[in-house]
VEXDREN-2710 file (C-alpha; in Angstrom, 1 decimal):
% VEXDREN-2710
k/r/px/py/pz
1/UNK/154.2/103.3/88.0
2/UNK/153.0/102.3/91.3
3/UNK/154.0/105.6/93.0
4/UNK/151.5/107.4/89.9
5/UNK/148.5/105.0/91.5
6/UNK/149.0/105.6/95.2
7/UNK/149.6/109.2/94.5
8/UNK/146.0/110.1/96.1
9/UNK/144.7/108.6/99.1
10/UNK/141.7/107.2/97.4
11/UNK/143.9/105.2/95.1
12/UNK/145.9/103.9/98.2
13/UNK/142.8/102.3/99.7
14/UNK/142.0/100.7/96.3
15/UNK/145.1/99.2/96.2
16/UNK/145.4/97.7/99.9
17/UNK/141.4/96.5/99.6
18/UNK/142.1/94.5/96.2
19/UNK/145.8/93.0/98.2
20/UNK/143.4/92.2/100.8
21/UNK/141.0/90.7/98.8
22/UNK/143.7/88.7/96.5
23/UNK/144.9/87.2/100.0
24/UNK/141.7/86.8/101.3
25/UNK/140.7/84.2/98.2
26/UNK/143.2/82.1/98.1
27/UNK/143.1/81.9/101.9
28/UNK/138.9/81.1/101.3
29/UNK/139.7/78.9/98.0
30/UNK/141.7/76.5/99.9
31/UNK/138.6/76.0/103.0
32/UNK/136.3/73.4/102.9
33/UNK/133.3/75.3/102.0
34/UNK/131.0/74.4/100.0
35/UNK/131.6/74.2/96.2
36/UNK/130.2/77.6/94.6
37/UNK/131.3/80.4/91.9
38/UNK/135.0/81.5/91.9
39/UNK/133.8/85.5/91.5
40/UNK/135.9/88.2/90.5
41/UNK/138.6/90.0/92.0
42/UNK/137.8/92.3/95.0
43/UNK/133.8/91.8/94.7
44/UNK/133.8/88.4/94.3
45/UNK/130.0/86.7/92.8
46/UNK/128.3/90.2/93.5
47/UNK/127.5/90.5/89.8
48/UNK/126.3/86.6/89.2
49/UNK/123.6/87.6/91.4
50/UNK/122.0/89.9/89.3
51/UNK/118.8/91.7/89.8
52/UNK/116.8/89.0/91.3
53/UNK/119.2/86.9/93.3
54/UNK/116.7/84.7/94.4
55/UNK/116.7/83.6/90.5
56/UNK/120.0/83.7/90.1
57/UNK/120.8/81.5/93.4
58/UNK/118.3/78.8/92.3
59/UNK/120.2/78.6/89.1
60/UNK/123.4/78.1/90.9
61/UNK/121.9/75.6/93.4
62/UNK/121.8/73.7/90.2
63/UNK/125.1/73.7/89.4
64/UNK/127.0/73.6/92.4
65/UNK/124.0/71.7/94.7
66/UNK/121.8/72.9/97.6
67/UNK/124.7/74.4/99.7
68/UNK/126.4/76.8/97.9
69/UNK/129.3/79.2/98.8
70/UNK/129.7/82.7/97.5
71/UNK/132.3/85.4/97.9
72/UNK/130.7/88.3/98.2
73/UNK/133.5/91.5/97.8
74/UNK/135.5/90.0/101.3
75/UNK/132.6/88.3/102.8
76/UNK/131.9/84.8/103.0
77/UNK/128.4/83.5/102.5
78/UNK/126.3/80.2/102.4
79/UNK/123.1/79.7/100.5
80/UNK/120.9/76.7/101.9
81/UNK/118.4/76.2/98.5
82/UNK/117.1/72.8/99.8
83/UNK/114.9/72.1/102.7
84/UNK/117.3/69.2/104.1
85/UNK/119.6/72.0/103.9
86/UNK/118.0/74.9/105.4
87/UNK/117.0/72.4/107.9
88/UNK/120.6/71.9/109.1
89/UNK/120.9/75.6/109.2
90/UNK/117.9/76.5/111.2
91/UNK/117.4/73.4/113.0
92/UNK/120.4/71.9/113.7
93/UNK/122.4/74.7/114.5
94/UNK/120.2/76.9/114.8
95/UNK/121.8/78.6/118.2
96/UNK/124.8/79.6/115.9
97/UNK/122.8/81.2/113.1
98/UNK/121.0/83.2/115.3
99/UNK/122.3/86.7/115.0
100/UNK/121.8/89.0/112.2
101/UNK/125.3/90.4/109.9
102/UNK/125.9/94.4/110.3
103/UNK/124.5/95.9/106.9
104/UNK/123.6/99.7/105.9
105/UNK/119.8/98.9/106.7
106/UNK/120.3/98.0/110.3
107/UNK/122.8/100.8/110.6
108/UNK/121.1/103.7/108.7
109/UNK/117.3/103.2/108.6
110/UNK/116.8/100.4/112.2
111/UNK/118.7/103.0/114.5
112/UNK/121.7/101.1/114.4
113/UNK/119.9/97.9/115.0
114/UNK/117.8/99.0/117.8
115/UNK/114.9/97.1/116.5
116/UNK/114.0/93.6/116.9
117/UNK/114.5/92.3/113.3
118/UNK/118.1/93.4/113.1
119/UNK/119.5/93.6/116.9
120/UNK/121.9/90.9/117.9
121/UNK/120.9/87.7/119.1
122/UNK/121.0/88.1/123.0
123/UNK/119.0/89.5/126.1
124/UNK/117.8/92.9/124.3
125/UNK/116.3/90.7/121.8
126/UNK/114.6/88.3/124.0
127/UNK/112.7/91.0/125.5
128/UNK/111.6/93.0/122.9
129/UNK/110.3/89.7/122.0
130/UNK/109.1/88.7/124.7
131/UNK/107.1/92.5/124.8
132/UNK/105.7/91.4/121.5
133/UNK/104.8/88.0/121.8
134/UNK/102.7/88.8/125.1
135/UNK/101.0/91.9/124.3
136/UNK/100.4/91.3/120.6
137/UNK/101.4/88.1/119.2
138/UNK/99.8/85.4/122.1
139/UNK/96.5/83.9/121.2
140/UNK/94.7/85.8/123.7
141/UNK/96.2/89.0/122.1
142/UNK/94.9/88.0/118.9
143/UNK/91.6/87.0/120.1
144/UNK/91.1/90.1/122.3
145/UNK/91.6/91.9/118.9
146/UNK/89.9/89.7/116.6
147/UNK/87.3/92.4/116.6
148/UNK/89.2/95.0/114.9
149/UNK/90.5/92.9/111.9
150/UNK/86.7/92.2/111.2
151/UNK/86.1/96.0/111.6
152/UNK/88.7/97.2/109.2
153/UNK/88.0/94.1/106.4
154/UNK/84.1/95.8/106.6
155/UNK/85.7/99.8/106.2
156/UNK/87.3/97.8/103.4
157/UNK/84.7/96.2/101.6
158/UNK/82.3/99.1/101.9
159/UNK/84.5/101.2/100.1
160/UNK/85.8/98.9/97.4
161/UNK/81.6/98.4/96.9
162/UNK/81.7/101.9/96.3
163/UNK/84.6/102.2/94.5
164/UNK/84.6/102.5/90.7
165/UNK/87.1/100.7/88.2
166/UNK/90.8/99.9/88.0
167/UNK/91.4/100.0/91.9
168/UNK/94.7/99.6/93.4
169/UNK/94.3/96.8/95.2
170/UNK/98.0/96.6/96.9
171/UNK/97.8/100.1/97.9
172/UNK/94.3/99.7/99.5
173/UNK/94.9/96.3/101.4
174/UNK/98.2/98.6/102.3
175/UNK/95.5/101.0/104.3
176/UNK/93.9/98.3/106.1
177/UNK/96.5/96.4/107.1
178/UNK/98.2/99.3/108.8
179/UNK/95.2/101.2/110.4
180/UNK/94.4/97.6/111.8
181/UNK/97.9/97.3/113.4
182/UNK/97.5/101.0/114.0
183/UNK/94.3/100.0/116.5
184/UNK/96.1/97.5/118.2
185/UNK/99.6/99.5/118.3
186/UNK/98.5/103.2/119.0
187/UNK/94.8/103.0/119.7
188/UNK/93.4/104.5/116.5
189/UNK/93.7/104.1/112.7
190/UNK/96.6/105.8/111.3
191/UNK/95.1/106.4/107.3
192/UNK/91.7/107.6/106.2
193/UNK/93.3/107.2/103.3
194/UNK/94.5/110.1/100.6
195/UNK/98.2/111.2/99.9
196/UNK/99.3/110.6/103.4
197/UNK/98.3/106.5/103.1
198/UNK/100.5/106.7/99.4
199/UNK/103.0/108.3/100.8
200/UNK/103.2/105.8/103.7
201/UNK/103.0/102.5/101.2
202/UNK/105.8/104.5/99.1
203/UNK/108.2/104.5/102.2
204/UNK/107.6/100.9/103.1
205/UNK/108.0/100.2/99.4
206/UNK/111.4/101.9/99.2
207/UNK/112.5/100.4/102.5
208/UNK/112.1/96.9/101.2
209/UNK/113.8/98.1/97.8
210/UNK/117.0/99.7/99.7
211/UNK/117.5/96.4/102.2
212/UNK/117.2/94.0/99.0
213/UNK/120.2/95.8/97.8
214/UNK/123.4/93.9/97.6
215/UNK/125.1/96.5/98.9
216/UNK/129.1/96.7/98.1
217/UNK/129.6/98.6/101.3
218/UNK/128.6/95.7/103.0
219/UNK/130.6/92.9/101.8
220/UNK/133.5/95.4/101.0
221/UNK/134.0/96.6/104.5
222/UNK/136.9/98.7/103.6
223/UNK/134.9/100.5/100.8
224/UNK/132.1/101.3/103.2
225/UNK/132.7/104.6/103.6
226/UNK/132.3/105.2/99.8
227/UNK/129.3/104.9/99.3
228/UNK/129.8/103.3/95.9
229/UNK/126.3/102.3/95.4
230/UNK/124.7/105.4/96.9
231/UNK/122.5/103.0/99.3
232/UNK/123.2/104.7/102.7
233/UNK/122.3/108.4/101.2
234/UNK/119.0/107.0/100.0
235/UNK/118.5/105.1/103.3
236/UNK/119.6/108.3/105.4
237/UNK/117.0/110.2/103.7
238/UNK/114.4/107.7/103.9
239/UNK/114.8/106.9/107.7
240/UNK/114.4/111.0/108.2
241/UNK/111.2/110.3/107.3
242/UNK/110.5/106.9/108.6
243/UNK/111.8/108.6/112.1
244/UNK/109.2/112.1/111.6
245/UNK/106.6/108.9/111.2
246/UNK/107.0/107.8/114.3
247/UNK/108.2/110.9/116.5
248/UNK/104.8/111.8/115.1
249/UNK/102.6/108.7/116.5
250/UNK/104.2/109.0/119.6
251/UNK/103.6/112.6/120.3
252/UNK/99.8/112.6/119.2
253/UNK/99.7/109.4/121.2
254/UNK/101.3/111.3/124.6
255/UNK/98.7/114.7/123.8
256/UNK/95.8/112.1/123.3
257/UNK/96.3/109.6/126.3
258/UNK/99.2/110.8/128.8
259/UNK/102.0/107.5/128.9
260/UNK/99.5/104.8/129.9
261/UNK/96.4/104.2/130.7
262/UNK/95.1/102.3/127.5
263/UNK/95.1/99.0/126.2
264/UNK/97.2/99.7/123.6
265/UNK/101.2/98.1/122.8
266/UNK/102.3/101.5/122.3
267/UNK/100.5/102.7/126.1
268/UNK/102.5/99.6/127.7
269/UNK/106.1/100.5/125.8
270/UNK/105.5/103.8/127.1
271/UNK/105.1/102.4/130.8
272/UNK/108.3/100.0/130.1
273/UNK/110.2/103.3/129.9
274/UNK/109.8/103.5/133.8
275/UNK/110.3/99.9/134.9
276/UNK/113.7/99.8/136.9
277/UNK/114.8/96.2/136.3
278/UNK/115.4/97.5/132.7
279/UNK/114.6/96.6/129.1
280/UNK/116.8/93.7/128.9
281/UNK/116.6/92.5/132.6
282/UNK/120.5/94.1/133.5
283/UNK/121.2/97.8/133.4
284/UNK/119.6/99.2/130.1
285/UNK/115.9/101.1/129.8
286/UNK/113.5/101.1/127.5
287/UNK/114.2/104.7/125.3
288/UNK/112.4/106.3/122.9
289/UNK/114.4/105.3/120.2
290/UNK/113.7/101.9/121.0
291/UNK/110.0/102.0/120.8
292/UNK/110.4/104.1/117.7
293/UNK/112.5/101.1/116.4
294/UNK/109.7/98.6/117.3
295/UNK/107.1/100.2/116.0
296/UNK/108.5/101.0/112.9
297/UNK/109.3/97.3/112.5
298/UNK/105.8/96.5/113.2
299/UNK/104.3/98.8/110.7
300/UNK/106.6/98.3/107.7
301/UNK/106.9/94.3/108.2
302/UNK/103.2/93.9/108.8
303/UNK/101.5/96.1/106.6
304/UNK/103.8/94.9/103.5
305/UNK/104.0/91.4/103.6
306/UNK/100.2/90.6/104.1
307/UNK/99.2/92.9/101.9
308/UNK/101.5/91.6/98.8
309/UNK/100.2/88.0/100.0
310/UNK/96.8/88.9/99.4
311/UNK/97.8/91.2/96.0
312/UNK/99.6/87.8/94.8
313/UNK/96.2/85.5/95.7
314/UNK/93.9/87.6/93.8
315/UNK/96.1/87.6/90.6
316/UNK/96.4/83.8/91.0
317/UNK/92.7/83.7/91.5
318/UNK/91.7/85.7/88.4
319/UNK/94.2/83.6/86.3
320/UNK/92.3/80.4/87.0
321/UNK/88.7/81.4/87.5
322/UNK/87.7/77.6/88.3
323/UNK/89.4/78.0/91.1
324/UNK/88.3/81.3/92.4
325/UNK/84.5/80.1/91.8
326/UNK/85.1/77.1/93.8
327/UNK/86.8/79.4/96.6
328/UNK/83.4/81.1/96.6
329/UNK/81.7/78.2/96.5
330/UNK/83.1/77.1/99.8
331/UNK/82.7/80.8/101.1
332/UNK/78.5/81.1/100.3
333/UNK/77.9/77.1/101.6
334/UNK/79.9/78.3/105.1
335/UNK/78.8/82.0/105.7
336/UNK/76.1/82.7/103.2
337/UNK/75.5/85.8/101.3
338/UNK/74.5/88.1/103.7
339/UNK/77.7/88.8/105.8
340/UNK/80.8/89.5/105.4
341/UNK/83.4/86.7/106.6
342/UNK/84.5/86.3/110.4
343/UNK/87.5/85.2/111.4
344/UNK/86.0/82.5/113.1
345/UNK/84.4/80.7/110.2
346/UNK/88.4/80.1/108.6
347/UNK/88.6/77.2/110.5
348/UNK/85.4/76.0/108.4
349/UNK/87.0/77.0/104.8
350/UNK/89.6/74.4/104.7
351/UNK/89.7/75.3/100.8
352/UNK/90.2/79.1/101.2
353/UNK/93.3/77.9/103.7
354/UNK/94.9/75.6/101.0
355/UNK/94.8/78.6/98.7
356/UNK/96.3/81.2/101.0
357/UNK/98.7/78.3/102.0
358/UNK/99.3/77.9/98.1
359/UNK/99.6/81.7/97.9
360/UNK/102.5/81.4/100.5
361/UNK/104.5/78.8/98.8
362/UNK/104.5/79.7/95.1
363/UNK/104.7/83.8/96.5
364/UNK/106.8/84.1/99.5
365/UNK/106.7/87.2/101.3
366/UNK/110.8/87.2/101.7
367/UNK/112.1/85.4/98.5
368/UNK/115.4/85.0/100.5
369/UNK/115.8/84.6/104.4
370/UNK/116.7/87.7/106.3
371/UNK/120.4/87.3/106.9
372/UNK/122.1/85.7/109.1
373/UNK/125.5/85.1/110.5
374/UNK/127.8/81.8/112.3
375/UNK/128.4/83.2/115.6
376/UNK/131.2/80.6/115.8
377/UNK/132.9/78.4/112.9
378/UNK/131.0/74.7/112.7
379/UNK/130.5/72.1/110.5
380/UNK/127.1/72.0/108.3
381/UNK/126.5/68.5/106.1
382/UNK/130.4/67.8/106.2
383/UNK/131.5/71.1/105.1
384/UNK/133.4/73.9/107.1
385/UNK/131.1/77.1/107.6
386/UNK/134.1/79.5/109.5
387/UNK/133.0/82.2/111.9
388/UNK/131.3/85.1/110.7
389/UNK/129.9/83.5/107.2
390/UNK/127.0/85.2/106.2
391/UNK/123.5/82.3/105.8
392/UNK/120.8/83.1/103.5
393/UNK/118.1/80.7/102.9
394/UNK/116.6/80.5/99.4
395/UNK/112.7/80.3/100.0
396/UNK/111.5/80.8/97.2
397/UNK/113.8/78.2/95.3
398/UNK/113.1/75.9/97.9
399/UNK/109.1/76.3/97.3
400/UNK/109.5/75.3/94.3
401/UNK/111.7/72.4/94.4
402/UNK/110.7/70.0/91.5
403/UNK/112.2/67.2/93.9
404/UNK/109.8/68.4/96.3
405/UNK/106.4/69.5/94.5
406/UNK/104.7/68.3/91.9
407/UNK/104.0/70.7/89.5
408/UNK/106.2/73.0/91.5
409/UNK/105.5/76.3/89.2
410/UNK/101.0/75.7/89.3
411/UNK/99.1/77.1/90.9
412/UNK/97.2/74.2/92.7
413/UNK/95.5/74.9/96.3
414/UNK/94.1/71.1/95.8
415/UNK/98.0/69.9/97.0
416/UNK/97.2/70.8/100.5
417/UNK/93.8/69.5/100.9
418/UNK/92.5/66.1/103.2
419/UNK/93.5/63.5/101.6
420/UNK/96.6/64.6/99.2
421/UNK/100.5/64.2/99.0
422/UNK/101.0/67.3/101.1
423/UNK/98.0/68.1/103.2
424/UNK/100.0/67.8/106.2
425/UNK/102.7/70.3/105.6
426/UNK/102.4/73.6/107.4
427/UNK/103.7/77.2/106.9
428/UNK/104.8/77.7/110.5
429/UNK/108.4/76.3/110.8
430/UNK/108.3/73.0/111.4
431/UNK/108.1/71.9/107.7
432/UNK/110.7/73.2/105.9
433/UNK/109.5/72.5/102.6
434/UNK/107.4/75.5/102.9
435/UNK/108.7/78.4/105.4
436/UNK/107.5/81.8/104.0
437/UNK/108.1/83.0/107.8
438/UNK/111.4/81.3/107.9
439/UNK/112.1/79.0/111.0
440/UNK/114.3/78.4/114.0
441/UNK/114.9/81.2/116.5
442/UNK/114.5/84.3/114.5
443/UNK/111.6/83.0/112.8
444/UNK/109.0/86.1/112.1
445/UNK/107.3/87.5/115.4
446/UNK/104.9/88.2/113.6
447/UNK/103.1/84.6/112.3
448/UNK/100.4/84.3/114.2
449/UNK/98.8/87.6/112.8
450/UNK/100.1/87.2/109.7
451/UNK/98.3/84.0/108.8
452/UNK/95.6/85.2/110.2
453/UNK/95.1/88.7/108.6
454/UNK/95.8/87.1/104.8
455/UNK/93.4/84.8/105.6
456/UNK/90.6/87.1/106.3
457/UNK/91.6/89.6/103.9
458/UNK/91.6/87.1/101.0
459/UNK/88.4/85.7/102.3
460/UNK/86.5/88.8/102.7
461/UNK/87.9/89.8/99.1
462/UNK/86.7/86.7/97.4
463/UNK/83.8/86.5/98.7
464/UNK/82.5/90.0/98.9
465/UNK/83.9/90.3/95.1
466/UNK/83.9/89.3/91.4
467/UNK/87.3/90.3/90.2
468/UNK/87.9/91.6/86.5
469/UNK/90.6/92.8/84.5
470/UNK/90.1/96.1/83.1
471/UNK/89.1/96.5/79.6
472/UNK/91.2/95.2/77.2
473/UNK/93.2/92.6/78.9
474/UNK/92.9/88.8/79.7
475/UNK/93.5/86.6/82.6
476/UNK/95.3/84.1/80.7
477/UNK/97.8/87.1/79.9
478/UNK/98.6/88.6/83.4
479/UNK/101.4/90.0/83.8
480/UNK/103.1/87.8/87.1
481/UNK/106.8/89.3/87.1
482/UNK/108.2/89.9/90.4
483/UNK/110.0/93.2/91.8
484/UNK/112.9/92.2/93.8
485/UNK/113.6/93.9/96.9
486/UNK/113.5/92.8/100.6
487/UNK/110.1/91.7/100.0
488/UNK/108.4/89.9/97.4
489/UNK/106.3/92.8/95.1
490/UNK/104.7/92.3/91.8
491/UNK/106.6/94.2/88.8
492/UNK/103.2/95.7/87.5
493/UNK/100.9/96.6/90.8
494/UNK/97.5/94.4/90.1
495/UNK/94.6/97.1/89.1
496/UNK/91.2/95.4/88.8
497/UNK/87.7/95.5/89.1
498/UNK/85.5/94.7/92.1
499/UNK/81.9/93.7/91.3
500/UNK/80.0/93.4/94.9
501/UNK/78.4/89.6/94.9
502/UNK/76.7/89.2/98.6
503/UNK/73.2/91.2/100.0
504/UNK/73.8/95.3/99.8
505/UNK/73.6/95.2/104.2
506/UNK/77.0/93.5/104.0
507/UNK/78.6/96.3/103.1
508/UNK/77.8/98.4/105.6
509/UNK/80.6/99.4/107.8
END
């Protein structure tokens, strides 16, 4: 009997990964981990977490309390669902959660984690950061380019005035979002819109599909090179053309402007290449591969997440009109009808903020944390976290604690305004009752310009616009249900009406 099922190597490995997994168990059952599902043999809890983990870890969180523990195939991982508890993760030991777990995204679409979301926590990754948070990320960098934000939003609103019914809103705040990075990356917009912009949002969309993936390859190291779920074919394909993307931006970039010259990120990556102390301040340079990696980072990351922000706002907004008509209210008593909003009047439209702010806690961008992994075994709220455990952080569960909020599941922007329970709580880290941009070290590069593009792009949308439904359907009735993947997407892609509200000179681009 057991010579018939190791009588072809595929059977063999089988065999030895469900011994090793049997040994593994009882080995992890008798830690001091905290309390969670016993699983199944060989892939553990995989299946309890179901289609939208994020739901499916809130639910546990219930059971077992805000620090769970999961097998996951042979991997150990911890789920923080509280914010005391993330804030022992990504306060508190934050130094040992720093680094990010080897997965098929980093390996097969990030050039083996090349790129600053996925490399390892070390000198590499301080100064791509370092390259970011300088040249695009600083104050000074957003100011210098404050200009081209407010150009693209008016592109945008002129053609939306223009525009007749049932427009795709996510894939047109898709457009701007990345031919405004595109300015400040490259020194030019990237879409003028057409298939190649559809195309483009239907890469980004897949990539966030693919990396939400609970991937059996990468808890079941042994299985990897299986393939079971077909993940790392899709993801080969995809970065094929993720990579022609940007072999493409930087060859136009080289026949348009040389390797430097401009004011552009792209122009001072290029002139990085040639610095002799190195990329990382030791012995390696800046390659192609690793701007590539950057960029592409950059595009997909910032494009997506503002843009489903915005797409999650509007929907809120049409479902409760009061509050959309006291948005505008704010919006014509500040700027008036016969502009478009600047990104200097948000600091005046402390209403518009609570709603985006809103927007951020109810919708987060990244229902669960990026991954992370204990660099070293420690001790978190009494229990034993060994080395290599895998963290997520529940955002979106921890968002809308009930212990927390009040009214966790409304929709009610008045929560963060002057003189409320929570008017003090931020969305930048400190606060970890709300983190949509996570917190600690690897907290999202990107902040700064994130809060500030959804601001302006919901602004400039709610006030240029009256929102409707197409025919037929009601905002009491709007469909809300999520798509899971790496990012937060809406199951059914919002389609409405724009009805142009200020002077017809606003909308001239």
């Amino acid at each position: 009997m057991i010579g018939d099922l190791i009588a072809s190597p595929v059977h063999l490995v089988a065999l030895l990964a469900a011994l090793a997994a049997a040994i593994w168990y009882f080995r992890w059952r008798d830690s001091k981990l905290p309390p969670g599902p016993t699983g199944w043999p060989l892939i553990g809890s995989l299946p309890a977490l179901g289609l939208m983990p994020h739901h499916s870890l809130a639910a546990l969180a219930k059971q077992y309390g805000p620090i769970i523990s999961l097998r996951l195939g042979t991997t150990t991982v911890v789920a923080a669902c509280s914010a005391s508890a993330a804030r022992e993760f990504l306060k508190h030991n934050d130094a040992n959660f720093s680094s990010r777990p080897p997965n098929a995204g980093a390996k097969h679409v990030a050039y083996d984690s090349q790129d600053m979301v996925w490399a390892e926590y070390g000198p590499k990754w301080r100064s791509l950061r370092k390259i970011c948070a300088v040249h695009l990320f600083s104050n000074k960098a957003l100011d210098d380019f404050r200009h081209v934000r407010e150009k693209e939003l008016g592109i945008l609103a002129a053609s939306l005035a223009r525009a007749g019914e049932n427009v795709g809103v996510g894939e047109a705040l898709t457009v701007c979002t990345a031919n405004a990075l595109g300015k400040v990356l490259i020194g030019r917009r990237v879409f003028e819109g057409g298939e190649d912009a559809g195309e483009f949002r239907g890469m980004v969309l897949e990539l966030m599909q693919l990396a939400g993936v609970f991937n059996i390859g990468d808890f079941v190291p042994s299985l990897d090179w299986m393939d079971l779920m077909g993940v790392a074919k899709k993801m080969k394909a995809l970065h094929r053309r993720l990579d022609g993307f940007m072999q493409r931006i930087l060859e136009e970039h080289g026949r348009s402007s040389g390797a430097g010259g401009q004011g552009d990120v792209l122009s001072v990556l290029l002139r990085l290449k040639d610095d002799p102390v190195g990329l990382d301040g030791q012995d390696g340079k800046l390659t192609d591969t690793d701007i590539k990696a950057l960029l592409l980072d950059l595009f997909t990351a910032g494009t997506d997440t503002s843009a489903s922000t915005v797409e999650w706002a509007l929907a809120e907004l049409i479902r409760h009109p009061h509050i959309q008509k006291k948005v505008q209210a704010e919006l014509d008593s500040v700027v008036g009808r016969d502009r478009l909003v600047k990104e200097s009047d948000i600091q005046n439209l402390p209403y518009l903020q609570a709603v985006v702010k809103e927007t951020f806690r109810l919708h987060p961008s990244t229902p669960l944390s990026l991954p992370r992994i204990a660099s070293e075994s420690c001790q978190v709220a009494g229990y034993h976290i060994p080395k290599g455990t895998r963290l997520l952080v529940n955002v979106w569960a921890i968002s809308r604690d009930p212990s927390i909020w009040t009214d966790p599941l409304e929709f009610q922007p008045d929560r963060f305004m002057p003189g409320s329970k929570y008017e003090n709580i931020d969305v930048r880290g400190n606060d970890f009752e709300v983190i949509p941009f996570g917190a600690g070290r690897r907290i999202c590069a990107g902040m700064s310009m994130g809060i500030r593009m959804v601001q302006l792009m919901a602004a400039t949308l709610v006030h240029g616009f009256g929102w409707e439904l197409p025919a037929g359907q009601v905002p009491e009735k709007l469909n809300m249900d999520e798509a899971y993947g790496l990012t937060l997407q809406r199951a059914v892609p919002l389609k409405i009406q724009p009805r142009p509200r200020l002077a017809s000179s606003a909308y001239l681009a």
